[in-house]
KEZARO-756364 format. One record per residue: residue number from 1; residue in three letters; x, y, z of N, C-alpha, C, O, CB in turn. Coordinates in nm, 4 decimals, padded with zeros to 6 digits. Glycine has a CB too. Layout:
N
+-----+---------+----------+----------+----------+----------+----------+----------+----------+----------+----------+----------+----------+----------+----------+----------+----------+
! num ! residuo !      n.u !      n.v !      n.w !     ca.u !     ca.v !     ca.w !      c.u !      c.v !      c.w !      o.u !      o.v !      o.w !     cb.u !     cb.v !     cb.w !
+-----+---------+----------+----------+----------+----------+----------+----------+----------+----------+----------+----------+----------+----------+----------+----------+----------+
! NUM !     ALA !        X !        Y !        Z !        X !        Y !        Z !        X !        Y !        Z !        X !        Y !        Z !        X !        Y !        Z !
...
+-----+---------+----------+----------+----------+----------+----------+----------+----------+----------+----------+----------+----------+----------+----------+----------+----------+
This chain:
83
+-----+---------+----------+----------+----------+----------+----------+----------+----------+----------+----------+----------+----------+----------+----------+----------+----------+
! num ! residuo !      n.u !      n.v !      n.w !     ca.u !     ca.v !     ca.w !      c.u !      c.v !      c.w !      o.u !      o.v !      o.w !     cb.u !     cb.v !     cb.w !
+-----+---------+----------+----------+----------+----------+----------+----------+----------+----------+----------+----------+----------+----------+----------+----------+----------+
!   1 !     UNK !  00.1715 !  00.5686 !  00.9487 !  00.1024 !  00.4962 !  00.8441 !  00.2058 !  00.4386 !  00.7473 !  00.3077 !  00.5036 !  00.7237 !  00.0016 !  00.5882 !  00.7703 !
!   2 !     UNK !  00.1799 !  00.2945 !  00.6782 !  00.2786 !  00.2537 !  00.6484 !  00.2900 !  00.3238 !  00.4603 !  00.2072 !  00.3920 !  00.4000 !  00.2716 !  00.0864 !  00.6902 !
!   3 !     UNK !  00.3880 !  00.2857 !  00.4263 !  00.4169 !  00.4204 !  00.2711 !  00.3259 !  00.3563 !  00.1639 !  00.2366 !  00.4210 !  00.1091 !  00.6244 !  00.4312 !  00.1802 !
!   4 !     UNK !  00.3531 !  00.2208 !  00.1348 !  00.2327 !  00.1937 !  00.0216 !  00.1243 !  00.1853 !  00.0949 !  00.0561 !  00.1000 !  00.0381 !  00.2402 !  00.0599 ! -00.0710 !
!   5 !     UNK !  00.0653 !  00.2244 !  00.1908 ! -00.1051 !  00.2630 !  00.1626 ! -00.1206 !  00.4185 !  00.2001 ! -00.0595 !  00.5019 !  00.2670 ! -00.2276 !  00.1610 !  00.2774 !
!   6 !     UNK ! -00.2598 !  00.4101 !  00.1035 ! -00.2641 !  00.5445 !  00.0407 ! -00.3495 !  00.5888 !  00.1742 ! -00.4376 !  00.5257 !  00.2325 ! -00.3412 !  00.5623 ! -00.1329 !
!   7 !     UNK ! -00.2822 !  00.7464 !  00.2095 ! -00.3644 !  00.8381 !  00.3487 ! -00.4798 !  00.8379 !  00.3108 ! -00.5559 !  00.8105 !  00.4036 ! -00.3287 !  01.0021 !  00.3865 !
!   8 !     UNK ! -00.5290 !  00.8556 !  00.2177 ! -00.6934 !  00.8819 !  00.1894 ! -00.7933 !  00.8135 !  00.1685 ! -00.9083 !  00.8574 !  00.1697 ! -00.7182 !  00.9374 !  00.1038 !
!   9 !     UNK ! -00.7552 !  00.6774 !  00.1432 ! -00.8581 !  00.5705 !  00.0971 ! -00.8315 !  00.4663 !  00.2073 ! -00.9084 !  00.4196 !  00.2913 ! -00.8344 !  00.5071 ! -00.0677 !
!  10 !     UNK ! -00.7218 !  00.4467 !  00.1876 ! -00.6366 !  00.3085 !  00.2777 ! -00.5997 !  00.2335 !  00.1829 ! -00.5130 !  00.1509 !  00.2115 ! -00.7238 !  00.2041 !  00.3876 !
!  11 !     UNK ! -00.6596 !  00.2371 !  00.0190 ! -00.6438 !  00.1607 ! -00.0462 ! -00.4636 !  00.1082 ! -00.0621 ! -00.3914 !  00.1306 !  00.0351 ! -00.7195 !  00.2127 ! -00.1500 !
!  12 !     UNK ! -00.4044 !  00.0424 ! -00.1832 ! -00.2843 ! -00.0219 ! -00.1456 ! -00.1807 !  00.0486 ! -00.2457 ! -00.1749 ! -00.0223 ! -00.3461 ! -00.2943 ! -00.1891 ! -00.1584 !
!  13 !     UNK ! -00.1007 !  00.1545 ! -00.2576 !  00.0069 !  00.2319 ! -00.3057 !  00.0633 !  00.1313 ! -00.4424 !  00.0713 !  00.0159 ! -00.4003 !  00.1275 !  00.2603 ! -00.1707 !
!  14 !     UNK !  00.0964 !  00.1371 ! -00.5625 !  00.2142 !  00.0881 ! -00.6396 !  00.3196 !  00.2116 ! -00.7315 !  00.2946 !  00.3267 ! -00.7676 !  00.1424 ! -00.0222 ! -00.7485 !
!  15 !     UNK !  00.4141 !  00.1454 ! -00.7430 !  00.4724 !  00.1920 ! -00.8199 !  00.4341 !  00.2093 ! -00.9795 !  00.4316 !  00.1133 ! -01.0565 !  00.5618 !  00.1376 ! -00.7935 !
!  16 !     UNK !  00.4039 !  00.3488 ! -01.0196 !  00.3702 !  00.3250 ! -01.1577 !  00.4424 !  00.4517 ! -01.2437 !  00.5600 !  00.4850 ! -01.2296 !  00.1981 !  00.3180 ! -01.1748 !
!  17 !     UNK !  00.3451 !  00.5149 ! -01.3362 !  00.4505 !  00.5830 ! -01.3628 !  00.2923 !  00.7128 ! -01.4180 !  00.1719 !  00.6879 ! -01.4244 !  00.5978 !  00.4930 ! -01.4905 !
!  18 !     UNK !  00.3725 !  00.8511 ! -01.4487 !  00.2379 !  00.9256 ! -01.4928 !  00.2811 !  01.0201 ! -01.5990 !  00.3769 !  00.9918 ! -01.6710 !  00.1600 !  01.0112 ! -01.3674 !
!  19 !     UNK !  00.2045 !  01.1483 ! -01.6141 !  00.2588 !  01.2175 ! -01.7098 !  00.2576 !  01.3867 ! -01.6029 !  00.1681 !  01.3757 ! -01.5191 !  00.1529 !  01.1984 ! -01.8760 !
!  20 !     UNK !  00.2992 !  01.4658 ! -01.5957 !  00.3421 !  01.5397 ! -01.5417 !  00.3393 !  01.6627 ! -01.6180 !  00.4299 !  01.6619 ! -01.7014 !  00.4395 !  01.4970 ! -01.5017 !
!  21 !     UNK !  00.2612 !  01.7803 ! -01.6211 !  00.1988 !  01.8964 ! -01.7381 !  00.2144 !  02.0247 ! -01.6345 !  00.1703 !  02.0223 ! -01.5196 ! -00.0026 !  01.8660 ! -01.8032 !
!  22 !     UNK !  00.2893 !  02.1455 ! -01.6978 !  00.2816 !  02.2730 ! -01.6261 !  00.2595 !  02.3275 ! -01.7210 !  00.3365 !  02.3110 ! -01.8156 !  00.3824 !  02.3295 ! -01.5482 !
!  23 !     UNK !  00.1110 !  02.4409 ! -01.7384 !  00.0981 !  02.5414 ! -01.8018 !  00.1123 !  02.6640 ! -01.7832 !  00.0181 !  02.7387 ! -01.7567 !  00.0268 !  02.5359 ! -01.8304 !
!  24 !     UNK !  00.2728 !  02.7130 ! -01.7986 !  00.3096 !  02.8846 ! -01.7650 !  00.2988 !  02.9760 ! -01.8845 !  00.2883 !  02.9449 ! -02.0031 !  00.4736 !  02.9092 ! -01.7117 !
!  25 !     UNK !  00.3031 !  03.0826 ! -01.8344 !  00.2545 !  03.1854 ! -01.9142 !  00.3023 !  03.1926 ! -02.0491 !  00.2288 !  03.2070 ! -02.1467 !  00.2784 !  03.3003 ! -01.8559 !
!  26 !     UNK !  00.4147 !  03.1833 ! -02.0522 !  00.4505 !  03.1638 ! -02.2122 !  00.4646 !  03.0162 ! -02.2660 !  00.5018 !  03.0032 ! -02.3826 !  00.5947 !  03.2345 ! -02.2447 !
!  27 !     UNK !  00.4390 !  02.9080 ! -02.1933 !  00.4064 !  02.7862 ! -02.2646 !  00.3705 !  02.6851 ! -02.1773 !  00.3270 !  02.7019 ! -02.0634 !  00.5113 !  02.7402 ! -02.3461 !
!  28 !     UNK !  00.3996 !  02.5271 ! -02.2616 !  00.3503 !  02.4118 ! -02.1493 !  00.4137 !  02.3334 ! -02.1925 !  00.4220 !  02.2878 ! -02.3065 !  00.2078 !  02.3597 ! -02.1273 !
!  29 !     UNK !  00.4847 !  02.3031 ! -02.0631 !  00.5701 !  02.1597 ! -02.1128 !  00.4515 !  02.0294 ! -02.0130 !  00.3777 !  02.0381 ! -01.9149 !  00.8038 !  02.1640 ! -02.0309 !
!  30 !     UNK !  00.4999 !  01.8975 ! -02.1282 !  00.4343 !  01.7965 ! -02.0901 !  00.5730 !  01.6841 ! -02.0636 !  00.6696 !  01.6617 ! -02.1366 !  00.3126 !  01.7589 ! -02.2075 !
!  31 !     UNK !  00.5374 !  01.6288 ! -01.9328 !  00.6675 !  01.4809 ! -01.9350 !  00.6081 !  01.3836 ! -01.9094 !  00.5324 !  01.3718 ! -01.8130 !  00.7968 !  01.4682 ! -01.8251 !
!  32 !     UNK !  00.6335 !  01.2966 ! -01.9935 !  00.5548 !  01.1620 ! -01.9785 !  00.6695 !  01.0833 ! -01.9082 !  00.7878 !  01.1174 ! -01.9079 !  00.4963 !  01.0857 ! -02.1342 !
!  33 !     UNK !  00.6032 !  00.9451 ! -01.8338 !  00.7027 !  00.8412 ! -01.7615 !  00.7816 !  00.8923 ! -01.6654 !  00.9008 !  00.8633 ! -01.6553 !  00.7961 !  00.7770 ! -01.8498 !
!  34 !     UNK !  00.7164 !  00.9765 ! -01.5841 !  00.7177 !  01.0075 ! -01.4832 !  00.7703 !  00.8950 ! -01.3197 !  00.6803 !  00.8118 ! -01.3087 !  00.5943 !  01.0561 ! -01.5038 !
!  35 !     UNK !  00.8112 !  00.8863 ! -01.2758 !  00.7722 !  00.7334 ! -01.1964 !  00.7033 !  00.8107 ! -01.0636 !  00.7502 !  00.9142 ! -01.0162 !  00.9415 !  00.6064 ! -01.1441 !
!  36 !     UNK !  00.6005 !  00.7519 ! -01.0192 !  00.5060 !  00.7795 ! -00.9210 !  00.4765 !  00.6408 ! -00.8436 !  00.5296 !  00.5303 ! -00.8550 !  00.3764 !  00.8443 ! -00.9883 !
!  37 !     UNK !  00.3781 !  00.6847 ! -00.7653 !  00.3367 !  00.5696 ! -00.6147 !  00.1749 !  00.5660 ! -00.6927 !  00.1417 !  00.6838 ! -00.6792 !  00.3452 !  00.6668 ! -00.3794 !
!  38 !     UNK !  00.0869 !  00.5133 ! -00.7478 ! -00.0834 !  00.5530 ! -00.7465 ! -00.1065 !  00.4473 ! -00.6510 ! -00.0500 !  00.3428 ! -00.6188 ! -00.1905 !  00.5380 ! -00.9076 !
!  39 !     UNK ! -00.2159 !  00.5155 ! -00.6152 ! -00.3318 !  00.4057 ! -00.5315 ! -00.4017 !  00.2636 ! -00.5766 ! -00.3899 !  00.2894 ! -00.4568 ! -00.4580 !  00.4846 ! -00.5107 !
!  40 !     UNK ! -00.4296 !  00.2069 ! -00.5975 ! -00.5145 !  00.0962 ! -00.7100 ! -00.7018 !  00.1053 ! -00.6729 ! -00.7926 !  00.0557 ! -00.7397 ! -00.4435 ! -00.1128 ! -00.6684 !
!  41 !     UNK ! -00.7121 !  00.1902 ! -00.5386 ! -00.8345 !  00.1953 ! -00.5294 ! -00.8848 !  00.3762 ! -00.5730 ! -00.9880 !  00.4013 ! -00.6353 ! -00.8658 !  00.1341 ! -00.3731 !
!  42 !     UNK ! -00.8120 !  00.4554 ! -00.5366 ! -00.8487 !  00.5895 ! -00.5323 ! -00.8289 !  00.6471 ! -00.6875 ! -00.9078 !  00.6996 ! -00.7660 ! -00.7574 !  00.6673 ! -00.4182 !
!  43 !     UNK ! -00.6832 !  00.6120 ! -00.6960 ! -00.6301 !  00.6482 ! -00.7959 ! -00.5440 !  00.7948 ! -00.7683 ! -00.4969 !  00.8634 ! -00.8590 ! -00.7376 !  00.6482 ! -00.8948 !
!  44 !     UNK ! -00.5373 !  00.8178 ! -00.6622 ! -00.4670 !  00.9636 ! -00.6252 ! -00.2596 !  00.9113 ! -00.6928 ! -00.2162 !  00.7973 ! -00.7093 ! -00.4930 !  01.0024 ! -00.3699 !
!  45 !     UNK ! -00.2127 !  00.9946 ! -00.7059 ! -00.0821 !  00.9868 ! -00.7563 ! -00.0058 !  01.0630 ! -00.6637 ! -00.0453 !  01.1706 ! -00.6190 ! -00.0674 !  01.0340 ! -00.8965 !
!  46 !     UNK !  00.1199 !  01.0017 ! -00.6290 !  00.2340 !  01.0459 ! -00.5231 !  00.3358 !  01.0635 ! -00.6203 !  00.3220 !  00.9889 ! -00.7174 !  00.2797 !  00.9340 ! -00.3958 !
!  47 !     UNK !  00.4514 !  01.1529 ! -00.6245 !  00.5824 !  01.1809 ! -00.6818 !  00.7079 !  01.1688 ! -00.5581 !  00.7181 !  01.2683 ! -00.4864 !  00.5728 !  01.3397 ! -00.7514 !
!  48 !     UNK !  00.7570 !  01.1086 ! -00.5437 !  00.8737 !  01.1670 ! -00.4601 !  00.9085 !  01.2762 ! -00.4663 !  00.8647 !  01.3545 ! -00.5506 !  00.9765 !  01.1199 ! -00.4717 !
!  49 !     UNK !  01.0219 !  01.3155 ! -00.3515 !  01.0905 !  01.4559 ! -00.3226 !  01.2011 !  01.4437 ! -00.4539 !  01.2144 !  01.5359 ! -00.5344 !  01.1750 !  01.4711 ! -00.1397 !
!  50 !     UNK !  01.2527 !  01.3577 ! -00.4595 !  01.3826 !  01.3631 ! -00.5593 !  01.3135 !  01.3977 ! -00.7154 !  01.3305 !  01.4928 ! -00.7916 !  01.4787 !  01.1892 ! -00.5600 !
!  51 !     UNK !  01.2410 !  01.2930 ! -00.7230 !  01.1568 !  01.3069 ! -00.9004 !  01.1020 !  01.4715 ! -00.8702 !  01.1246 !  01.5502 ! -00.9621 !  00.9661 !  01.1543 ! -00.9411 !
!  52 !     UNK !  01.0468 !  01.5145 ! -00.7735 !  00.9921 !  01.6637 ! -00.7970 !  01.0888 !  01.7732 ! -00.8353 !  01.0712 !  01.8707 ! -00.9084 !  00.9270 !  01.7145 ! -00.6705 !
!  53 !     UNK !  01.1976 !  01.7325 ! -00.7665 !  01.3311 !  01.8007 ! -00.7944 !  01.3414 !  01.8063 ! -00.9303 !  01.3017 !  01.9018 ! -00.9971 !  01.4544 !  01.7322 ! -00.7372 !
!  54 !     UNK !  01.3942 !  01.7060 ! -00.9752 !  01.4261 !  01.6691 ! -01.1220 !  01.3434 !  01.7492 ! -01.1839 !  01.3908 !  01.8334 ! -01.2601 !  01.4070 !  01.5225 ! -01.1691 !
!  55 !     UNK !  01.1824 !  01.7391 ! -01.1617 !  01.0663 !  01.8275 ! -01.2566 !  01.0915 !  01.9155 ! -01.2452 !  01.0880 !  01.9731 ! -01.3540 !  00.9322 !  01.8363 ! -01.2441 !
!  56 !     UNK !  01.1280 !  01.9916 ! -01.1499 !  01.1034 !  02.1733 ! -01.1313 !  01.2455 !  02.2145 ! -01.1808 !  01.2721 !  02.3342 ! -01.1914 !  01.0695 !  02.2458 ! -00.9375 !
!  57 !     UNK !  01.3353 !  02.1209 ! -01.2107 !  01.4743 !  02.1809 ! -01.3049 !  01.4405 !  02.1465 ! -01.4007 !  01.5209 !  02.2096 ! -01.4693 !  01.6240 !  02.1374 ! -01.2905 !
!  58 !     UNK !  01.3621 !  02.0748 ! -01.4942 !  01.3392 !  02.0398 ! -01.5903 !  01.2144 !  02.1805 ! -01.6523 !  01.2167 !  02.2655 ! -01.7412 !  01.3023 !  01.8822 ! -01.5674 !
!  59 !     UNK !  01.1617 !  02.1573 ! -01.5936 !  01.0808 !  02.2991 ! -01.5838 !  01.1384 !  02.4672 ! -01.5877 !  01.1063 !  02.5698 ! -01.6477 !  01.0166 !  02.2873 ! -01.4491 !
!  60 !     UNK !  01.2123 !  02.4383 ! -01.5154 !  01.2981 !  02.6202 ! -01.5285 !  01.3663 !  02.6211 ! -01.6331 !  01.3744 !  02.7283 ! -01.6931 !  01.4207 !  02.6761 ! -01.4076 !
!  61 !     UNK !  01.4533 !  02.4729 ! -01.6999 !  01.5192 !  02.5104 ! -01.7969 !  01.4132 !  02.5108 ! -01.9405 !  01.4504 !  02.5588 ! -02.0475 !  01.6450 !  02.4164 ! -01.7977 !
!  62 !     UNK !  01.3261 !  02.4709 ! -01.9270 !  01.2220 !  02.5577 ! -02.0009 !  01.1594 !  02.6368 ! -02.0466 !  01.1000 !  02.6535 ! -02.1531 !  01.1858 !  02.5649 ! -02.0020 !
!  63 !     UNK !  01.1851 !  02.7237 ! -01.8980 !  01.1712 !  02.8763 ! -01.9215 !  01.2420 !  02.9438 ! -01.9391 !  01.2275 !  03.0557 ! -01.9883 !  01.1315 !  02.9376 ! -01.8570 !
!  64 !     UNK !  01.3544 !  02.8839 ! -01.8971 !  01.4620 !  02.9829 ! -01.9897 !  01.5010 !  02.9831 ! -02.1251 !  01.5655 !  03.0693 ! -02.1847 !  01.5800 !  02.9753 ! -01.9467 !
!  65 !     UNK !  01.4538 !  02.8750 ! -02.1678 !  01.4650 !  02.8717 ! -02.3424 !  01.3463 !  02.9503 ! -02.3551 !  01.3775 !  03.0459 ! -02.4261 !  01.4552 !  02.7057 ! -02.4376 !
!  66 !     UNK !  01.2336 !  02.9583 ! -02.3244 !  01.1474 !  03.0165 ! -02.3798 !  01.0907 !  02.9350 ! -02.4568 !  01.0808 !  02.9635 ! -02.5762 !  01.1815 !  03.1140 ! -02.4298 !
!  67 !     UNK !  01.0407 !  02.8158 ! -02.4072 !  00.9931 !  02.7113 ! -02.4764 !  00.8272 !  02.7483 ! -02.4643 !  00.7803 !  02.7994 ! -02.3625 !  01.0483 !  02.5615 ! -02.4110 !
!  68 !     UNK !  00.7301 !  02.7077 ! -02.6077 !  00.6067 !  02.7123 ! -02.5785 !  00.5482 !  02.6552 ! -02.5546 !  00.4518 !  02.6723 ! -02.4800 !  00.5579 !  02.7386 ! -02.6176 !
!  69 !     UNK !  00.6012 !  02.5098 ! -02.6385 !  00.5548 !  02.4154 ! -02.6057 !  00.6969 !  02.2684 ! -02.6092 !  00.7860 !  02.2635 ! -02.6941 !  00.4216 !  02.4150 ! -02.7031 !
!  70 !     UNK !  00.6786 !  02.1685 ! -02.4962 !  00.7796 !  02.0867 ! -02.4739 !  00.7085 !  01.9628 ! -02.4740 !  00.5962 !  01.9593 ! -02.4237 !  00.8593 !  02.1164 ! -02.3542 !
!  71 !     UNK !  00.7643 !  01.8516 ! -02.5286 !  00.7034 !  01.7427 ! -02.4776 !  00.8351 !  01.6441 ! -02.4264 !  00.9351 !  01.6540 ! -02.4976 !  00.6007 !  01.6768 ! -02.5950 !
!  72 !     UNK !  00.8412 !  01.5822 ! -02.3496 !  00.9419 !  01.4832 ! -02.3220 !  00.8999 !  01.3858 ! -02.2598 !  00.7881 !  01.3739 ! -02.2097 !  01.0420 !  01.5229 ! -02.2585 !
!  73 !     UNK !  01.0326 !  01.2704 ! -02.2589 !  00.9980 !  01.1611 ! -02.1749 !  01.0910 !  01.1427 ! -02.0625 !  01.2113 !  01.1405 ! -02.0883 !  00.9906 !  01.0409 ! -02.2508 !
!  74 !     UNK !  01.0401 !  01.1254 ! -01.9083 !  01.1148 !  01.1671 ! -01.7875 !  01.2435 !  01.0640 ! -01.7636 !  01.3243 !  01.0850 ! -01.6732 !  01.0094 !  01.1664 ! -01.6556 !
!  75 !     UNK !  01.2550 !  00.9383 ! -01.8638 !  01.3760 !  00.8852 ! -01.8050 !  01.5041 !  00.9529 ! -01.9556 !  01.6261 !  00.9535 ! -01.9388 !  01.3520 !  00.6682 ! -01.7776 !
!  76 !     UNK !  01.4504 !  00.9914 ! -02.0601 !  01.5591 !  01.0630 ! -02.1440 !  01.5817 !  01.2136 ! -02.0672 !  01.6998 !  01.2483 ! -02.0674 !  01.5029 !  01.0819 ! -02.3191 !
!  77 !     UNK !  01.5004 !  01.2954 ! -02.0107 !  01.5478 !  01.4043 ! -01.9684 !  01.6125 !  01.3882 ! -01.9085 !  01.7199 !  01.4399 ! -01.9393 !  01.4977 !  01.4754 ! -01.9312 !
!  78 !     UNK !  01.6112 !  01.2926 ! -01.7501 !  01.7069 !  01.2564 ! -01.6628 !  01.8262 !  01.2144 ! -01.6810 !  01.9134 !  01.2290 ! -01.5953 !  01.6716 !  01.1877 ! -01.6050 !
!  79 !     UNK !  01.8506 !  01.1443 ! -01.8191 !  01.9583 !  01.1271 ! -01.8750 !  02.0232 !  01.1965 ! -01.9126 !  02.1413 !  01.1768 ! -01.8841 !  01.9580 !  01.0774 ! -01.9364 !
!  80 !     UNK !  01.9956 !  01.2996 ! -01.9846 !  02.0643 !  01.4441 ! -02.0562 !  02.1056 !  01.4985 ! -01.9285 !  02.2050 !  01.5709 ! -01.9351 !  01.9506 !  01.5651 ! -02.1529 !
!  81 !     UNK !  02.0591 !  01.4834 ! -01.8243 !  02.0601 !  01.5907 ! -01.7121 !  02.0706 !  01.7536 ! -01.7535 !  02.1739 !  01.8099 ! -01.7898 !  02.1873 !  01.5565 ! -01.6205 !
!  82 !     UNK !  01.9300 !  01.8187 ! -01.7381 !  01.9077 !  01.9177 ! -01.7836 !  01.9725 !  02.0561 ! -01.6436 !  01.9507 !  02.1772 ! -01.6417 !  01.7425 !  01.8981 ! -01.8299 !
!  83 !     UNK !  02.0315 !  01.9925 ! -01.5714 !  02.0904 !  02.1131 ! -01.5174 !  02.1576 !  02.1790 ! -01.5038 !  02.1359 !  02.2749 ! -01.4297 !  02.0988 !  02.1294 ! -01.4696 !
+-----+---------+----------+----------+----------+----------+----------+----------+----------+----------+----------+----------+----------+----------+----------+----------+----------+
């Protein structure tokens, strides 16, 4: 199946961007500007393997501060490089 259309609808994949929220036990970080694939008919949202990466280090170093609450934006975190 080809990558911009979406498995579930058929509808047609773009590049956009989202916000990205984990609520763990001692807090919740939120990242906005995310870059993602959405659907234009479904609306389902895709992340790449690399951007997921980035989140789930962005995420641990969260928990290791012991953060309760985080808010950021995903192209300044990527910049700092939080790893």
């Amino acid at each position: 199946m080809k990558r911009d259309v979406c498995p579930l609808c058929g509808g047609k994949k773009i590049k956009s961007k989202t916000t990205y929220s984990v609520d763990f036990k001692t807090g919740v970080i939120v990242i906005r500007n995310v870059p993602c694939m959405v659907c234009v008919r479904c609306g389902e949202e895709w992340i790449s393997p690399d951007i997921a990466k980035e989140l789930e280090l962005i995420v641990q170093d969260a928990k290791m501060k012991k953060m309760q609450t985080e808010i950021l934006s995903f192209p300044d975190v990527a910049i700092l490089g939080t790893r």
